[in-house]
C-alpha positions in Angstrom: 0.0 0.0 0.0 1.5 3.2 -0.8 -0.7 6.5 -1.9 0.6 8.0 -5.2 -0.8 11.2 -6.0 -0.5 10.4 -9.7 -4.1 8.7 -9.2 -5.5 11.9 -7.7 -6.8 14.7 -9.0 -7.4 18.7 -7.5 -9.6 21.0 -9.1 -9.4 24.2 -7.9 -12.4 25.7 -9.9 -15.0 23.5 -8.2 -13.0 23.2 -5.0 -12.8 19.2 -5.7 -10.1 16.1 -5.1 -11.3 13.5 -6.9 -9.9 9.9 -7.1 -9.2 9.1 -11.1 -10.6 5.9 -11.0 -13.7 6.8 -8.6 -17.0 6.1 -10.7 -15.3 3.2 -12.4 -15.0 0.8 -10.2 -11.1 0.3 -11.1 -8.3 -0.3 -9.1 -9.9 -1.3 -6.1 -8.5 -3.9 -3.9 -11.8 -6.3 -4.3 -10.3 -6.0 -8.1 -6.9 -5.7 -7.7 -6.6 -8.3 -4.8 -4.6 -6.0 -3.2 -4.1 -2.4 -1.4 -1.7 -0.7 -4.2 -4.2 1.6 -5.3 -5.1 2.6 -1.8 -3.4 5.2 0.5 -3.0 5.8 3.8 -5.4 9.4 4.8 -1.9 11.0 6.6 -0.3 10.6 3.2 -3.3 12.1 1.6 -3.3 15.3 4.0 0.7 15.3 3.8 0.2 15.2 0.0 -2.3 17.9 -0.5 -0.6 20.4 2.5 2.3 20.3 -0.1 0.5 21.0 -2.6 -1.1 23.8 -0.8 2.3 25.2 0.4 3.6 25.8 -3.3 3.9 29.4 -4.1 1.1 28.9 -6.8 -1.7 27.6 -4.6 -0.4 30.4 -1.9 -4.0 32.4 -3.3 -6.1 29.2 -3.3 -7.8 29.0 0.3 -6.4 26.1 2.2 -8.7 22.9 1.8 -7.8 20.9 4.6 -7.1 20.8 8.8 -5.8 17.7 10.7 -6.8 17.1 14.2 -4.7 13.9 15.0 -2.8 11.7 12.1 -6.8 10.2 11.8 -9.0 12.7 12.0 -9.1 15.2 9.5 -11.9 17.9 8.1 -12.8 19.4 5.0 -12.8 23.6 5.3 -13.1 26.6 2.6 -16.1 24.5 0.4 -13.1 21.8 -0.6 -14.5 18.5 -0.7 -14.0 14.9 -2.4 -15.2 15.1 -6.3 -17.1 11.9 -5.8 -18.3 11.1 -2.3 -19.5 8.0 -3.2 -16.5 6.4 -4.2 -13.2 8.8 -3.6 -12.6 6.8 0.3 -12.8 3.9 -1.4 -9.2 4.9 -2.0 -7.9 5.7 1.2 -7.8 3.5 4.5 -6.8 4.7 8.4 -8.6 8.4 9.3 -11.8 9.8 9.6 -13.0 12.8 7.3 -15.7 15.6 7.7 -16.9 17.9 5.0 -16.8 21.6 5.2 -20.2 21.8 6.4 -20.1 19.1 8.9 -22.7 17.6 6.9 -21.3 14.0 5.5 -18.9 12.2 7.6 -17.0 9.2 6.5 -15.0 6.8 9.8 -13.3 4.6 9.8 -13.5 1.3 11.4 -10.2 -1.5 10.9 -10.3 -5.4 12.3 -7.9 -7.4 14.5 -7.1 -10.8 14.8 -7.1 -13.8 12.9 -9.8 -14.8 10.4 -8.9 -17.6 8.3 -7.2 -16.8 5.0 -9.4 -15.4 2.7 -12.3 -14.5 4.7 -14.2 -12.0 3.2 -15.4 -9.3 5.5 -19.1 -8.7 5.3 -20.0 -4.9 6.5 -23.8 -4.3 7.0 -25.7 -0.3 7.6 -28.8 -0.1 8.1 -29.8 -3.9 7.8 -28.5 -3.5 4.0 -25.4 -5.1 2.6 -22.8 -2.6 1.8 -21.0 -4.2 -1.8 -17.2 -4.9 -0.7 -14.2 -2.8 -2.5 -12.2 -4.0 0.1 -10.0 -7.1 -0.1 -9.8 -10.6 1.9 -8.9 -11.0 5.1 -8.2 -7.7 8.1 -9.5 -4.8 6.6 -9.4 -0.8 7.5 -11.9 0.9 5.3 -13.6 4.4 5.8 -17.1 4.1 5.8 -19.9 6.8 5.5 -21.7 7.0 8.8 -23.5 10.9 8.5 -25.2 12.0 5.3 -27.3 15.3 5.1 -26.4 16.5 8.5 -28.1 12.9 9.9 -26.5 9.8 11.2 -27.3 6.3 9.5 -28.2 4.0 12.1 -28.0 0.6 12.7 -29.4 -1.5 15.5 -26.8 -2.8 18.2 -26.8 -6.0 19.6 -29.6 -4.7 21.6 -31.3 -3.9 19.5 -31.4 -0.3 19.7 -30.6 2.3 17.1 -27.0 3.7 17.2 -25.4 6.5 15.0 -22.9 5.6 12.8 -23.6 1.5 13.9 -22.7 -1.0 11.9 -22.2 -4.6 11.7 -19.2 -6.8 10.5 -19.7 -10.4 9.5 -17.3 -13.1 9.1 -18.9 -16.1 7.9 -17.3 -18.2 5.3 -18.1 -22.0 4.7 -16.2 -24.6 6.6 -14.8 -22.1 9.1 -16.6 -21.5 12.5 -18.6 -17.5 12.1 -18.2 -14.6 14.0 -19.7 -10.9 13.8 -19.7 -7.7 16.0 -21.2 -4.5 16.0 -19.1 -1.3 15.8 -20.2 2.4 16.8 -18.4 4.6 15.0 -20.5 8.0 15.9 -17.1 9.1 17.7 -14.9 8.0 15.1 -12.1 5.4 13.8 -12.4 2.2 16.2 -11.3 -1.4 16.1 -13.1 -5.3 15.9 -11.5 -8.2 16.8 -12.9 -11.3 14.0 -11.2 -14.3 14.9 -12.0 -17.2 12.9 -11.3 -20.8 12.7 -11.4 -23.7 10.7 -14.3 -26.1 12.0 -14.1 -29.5 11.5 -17.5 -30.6 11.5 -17.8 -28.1 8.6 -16.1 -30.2 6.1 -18.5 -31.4 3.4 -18.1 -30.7 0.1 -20.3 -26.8 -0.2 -22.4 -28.3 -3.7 -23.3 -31.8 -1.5 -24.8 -29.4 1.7 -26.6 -27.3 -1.0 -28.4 -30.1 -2.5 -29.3 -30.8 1.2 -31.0 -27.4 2.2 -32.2 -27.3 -1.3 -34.7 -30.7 -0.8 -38.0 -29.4 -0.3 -38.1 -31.5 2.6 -35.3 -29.7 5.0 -37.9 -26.6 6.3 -36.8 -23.9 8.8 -40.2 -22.2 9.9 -40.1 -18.7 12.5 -42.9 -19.0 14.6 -44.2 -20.0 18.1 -44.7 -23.2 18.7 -45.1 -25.7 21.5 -43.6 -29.1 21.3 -42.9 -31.9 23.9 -40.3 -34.1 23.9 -41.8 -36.5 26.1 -38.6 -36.3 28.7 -41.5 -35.8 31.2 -41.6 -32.2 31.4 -44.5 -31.3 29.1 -44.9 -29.3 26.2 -42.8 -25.6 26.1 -42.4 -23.1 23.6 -40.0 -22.2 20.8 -39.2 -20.0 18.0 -38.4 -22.0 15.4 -39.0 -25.6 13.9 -36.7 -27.1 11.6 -37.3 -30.0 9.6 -34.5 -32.0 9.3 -35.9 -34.1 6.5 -34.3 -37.6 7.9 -30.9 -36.1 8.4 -28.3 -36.8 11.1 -26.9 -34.2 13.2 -23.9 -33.8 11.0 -26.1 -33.1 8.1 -28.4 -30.5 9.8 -25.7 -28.7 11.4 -24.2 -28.2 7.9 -26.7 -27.3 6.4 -27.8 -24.8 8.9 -23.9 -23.1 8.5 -24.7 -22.6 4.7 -28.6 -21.3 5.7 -26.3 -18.6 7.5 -23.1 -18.3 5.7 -22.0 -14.9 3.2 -23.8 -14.7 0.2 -27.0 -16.6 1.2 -29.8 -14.3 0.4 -32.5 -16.5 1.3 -34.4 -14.9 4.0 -34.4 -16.3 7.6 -37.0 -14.2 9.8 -37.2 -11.2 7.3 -33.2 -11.0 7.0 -31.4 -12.9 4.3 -29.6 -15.9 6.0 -26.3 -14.3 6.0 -27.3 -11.6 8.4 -29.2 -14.3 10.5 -28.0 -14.1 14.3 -30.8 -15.3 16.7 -34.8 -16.6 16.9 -34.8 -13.2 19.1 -32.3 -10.5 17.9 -31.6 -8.1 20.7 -32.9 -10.5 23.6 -31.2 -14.0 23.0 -28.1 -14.5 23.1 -26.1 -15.1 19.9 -24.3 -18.1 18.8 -21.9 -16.3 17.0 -19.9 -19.5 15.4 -22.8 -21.3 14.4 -26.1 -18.8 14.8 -28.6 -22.3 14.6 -26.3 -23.9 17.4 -23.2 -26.2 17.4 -22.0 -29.5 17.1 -19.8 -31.4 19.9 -18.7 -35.2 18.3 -22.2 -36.2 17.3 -24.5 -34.1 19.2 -26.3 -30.8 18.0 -26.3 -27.9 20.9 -29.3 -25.7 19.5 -29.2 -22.2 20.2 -32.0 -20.4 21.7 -35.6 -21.1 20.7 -34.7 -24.0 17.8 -36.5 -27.2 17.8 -36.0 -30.2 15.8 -38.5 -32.8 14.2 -38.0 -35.6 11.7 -34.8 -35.9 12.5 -32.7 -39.5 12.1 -31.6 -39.7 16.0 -32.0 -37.7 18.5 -28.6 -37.2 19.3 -29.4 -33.3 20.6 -30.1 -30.3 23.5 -32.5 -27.8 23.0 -33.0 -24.3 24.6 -36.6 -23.4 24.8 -37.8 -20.2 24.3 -37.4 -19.3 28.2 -34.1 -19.8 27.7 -34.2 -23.6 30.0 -32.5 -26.5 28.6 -34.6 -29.1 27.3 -32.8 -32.7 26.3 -34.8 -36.0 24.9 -35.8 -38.8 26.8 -33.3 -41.6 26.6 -35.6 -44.2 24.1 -34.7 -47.8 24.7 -36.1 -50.7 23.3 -36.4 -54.6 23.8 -34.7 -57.1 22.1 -35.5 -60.8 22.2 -33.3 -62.7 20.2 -32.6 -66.6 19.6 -31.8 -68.6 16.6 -34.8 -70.4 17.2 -37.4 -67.9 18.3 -39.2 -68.0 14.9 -42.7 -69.1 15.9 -42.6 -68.2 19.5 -44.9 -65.9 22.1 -42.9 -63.4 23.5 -44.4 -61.2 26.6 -42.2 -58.6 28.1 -44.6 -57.0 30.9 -44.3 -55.1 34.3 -44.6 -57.7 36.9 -44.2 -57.9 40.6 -43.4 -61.3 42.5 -42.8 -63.0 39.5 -46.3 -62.2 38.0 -47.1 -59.9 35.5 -49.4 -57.1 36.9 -52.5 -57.0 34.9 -54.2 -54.3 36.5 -52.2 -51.4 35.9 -54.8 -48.8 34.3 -58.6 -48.9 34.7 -60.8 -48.1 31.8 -62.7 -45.1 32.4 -64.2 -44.9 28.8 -63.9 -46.0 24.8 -64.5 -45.2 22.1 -64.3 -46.9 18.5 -60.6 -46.1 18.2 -59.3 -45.2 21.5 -59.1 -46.4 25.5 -59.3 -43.6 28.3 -58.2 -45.0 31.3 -59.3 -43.1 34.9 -56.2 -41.4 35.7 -55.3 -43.5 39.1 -52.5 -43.6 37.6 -52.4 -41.7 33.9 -50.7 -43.7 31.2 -46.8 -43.5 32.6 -44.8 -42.9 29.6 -42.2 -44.7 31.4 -43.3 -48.3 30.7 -45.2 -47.4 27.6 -43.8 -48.5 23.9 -44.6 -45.5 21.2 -46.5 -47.8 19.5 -47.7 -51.4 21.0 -50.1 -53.7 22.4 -52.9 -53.2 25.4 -54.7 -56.1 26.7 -57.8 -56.2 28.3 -58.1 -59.6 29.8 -56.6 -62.0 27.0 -58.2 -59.6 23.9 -55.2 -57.5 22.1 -55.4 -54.5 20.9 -52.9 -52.3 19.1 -52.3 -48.7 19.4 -50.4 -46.2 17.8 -50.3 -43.3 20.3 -50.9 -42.1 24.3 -51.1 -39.1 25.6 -52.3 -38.3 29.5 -54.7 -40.8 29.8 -55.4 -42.0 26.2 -54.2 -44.6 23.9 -55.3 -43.1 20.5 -55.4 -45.2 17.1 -56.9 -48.9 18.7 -57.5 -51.4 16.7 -59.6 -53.5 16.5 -62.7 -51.7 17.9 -62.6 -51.8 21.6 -66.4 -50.5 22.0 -68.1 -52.0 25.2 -64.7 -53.0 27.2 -64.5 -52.3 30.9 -62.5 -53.1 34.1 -58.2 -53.2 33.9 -55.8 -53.7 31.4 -52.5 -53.5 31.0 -49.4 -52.7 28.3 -46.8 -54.9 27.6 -43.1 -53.4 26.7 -43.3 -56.4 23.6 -45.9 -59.0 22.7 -45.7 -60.6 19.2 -45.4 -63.7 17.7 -41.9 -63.8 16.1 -41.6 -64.2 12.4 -38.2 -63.4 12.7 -34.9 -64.3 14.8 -35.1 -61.2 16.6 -37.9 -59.0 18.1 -38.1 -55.6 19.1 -40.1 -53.3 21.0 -40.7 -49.7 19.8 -39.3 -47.3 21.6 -39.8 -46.0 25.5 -38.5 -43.5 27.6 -36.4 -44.7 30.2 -35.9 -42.8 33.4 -36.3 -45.6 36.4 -35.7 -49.0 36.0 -39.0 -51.3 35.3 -39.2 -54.8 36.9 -40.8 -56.9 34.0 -41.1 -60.7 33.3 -39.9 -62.3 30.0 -41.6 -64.9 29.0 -40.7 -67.2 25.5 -43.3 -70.2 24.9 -43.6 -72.5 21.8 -45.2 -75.7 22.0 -42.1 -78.2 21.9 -40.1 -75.9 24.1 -40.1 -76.1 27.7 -41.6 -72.5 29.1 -39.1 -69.8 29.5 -40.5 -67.2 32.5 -37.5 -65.1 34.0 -38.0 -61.8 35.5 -35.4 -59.3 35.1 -34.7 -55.3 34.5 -35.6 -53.3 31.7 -33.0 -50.6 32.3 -31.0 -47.8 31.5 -29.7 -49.5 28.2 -33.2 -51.6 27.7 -33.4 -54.6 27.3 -31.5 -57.4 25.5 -32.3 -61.2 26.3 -31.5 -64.6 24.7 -34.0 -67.2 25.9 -33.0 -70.5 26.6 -35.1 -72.6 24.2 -34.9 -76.1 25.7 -36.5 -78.7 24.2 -39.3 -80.4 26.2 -39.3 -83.9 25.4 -42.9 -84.7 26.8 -44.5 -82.2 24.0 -43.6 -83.7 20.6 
């Protein structure tokens, strides 16, 4: 960087310095890739003081005053020729025109951002189109037109003179962005990046990803429960993550957010996105969705996830609590031979399965209400499964409270106690499972394995904090041939 005053030009009719290539578009460093055409604002003063100490400009009034080797001010109607575009030119000071009315600061970042990060600098919730290079810039940005500040809001959200916001969000690299007031001039911003290694994915594959019609991000209250016994709670946002693993989603939700992605995420295009409540939550800066730790997705404030492959995940609800999933466990009955068996996994107590855990307090054609003493405990409950009332079976393909929802067949006209088994099925297969429940306490159950030509198999046992996996011993029983 070095200013050369061959590339400037004064005009002492009009009372003008103008840049030669301002209006053009030229020689800037986004086109350049470089600073060579950009000068430091002392050199500009020091350049322009010796111009106006030449004999020949002694009858010219004197254009320009310098405060501090930053600050300097326009005087006598001398101005830049092109206010636009001139500062483009210059980098390190501050500049005032003559009648206080337009103000350019300056605003320069520290640290380490990955190399070539491109600097994203936002006014007024608008984009403003870089002529700066990669990496640490020090540009001079217009913060006063007319006599009136531009504002932006601050983290706060409240509106500051002269604000603005600086982004640092390239693909593969953990994010970052700040907010700068510059109303009282030149001042720094530390953007320290980083390269993220669960942001390695080819760009084009996580593109085709958030491109499915299936992968939604929708802004909105809603209340969801994650049935880890603690109800239903608000949030801001529901993303569906279309069958994807956490890996996936978390990629994708970096490109939703990275530079240059215009499609809009709660009114501001996704590369300005910062939280599901700007000015009250607070920000995720490296990841604005949330982050990723080995295989497990930390959301950020308000996000919830549905159809998702596992629920490898913590979520923050919109009050700002921690909500995590229930651990799901299954059963698993497994045995080279257990083709053609009954197998009944069921709370018991004593060795005997207790048949009277819920009372029927009412049907109808396609669901069982039982009276509440207890509710349905989601603790013992499969997803999906099998009640019995007496020795009659009946599926189900939901509970909630005191309801199983979706029985079939018609259950119209039942009464008195039932009870639900963790796994009751005829196996057509080596191995059986349950669908899934939510473990919290351990659940004393008996297993029981009967085929005709096989000695009875009854053992009670735990279903625990890992489930439940048993291998039945399948003797033969020679007296039933």
């Amino acid at each position: 960087m070095a200013f050369n005053s061959a590339d400037w030009t004064i005009n002492y009719v009009t009372k003008k310095v103008t840049n030669n290539d301002s209006g053009t578009g030229n020689n800037v460093p986004a086109v350049v890739g470089s600073q060579l055409y950009v000068g430091s604002c002392l050199l500009f003063f020091q350049w322009i003081a010796t111009e106006f100490a030449s004999a020949s400009q002694m009858d010219d009034a004197y254009p320009i005053v310098s405060d501090t080797p930053t600050v300097y001010k326009w005087q006598n109607g001398w101005g830049f020729g092109n206010e636009t575009e001139d500062t483009n030119y210059l980098t390190g000071g501050d500049f005032t025109s003559s009648d206080g009315l337009e103000q350019w600061n300056s605003v320069f970042t520290i640290g380490a951002p990955t190399a070539g990060t491109q600097i994203a600098i936002f006014q007024n919730d608008a984009e403003i189109t870089p002529w700066w290079d990669v990496n640490n810039i020090d540009v001079l940005i217009k913060v006063k037109t007319g006599g009136v500040f531009i504002q932006s809001d601050d983290v706060s959200g409240v509106a500051k003179n002269g604000g603005i916001w600086l982004y640092t969000r390239k693909f593969g690299d953990f994010f970052n962005h700040g907010f700068v007031d510059l109303e009282a001039g030149r001042a720094p911003i530390g953007l320290d990046t980083a390269v993220d290694s669960n942001n390695q994915t080819l760009e084009a594959t996580i593109q085709a990803l958030y491109d499915d019609v299936g992968f939604t991000i929708t802004f909105g209250t809603v209340s969801r429960d994650l049935n880890n016994g603690q109800g239903a709670q608000n949030y801001d946002i529901e993303i569906d993550c279309n069958g994807l693993g956490m890996d996936d989603v978390y990629e994708v939700l970096k490109l939703a957010t990275q530079y240059g992605e215009l499609t809009a995420l709660n009114g501001d295009a996704g590369q300005e996105y910062r939280s599901a409540s700007e000015g009250t939550y607070a920000e995720v800066k490296v990841a604005p969705f949330g982050t990723l730790a080995g295989t497990t997705f930390f959301g950020a404030r308000g996000v919830w996830l549905t159809n998702y492959l596992v629920a490898d995940f913590s979520l923050i609800d919109a009050s700002g609590t921690t909500r995590v999933p229930p651990s799901l466990q299954k059963v698993n009955a497994n045995h080279p031979s257990l083709v053609g068996c009954e197998v009944l996994v069921a709370e018991s107590l004593a060795g005997s399965v207790v048949k009277n855990q819920y009372t029927i307090a009412s049907v109808t054609t396609n669901s069982i209400t039982c009276d509440g003493t207890p509710a349905i405990d989601p603790d013992k409950t499969p997803l999906t499964g099998i009640a019995k009332i007496g020795d009659t079976v009946y599926a189900y393909t939901g509970f909630n409270g005191n309801d199983l929802t979706g029985v079939t067949p018609d259950p119209t006209g039942e009464t008195g106690d039932f009870y639900i088994p963790l796994l009751n099925v005829l196996a057509d297969t080596t191995t059986e499972l349950s669908d899934n429940l939510v473990y919290n306490t351990d659940i004393t159950v008996l297993t029981s394995v009967r085929k005709y030509g096989f000695k009875p198999y009854d053992v009670e046992t735990v279903f625990g904090s890992g489930g439940l996996t048993f291998t039945p011993i399948l003797a033969t029983d020679p007296q039933a041939t």
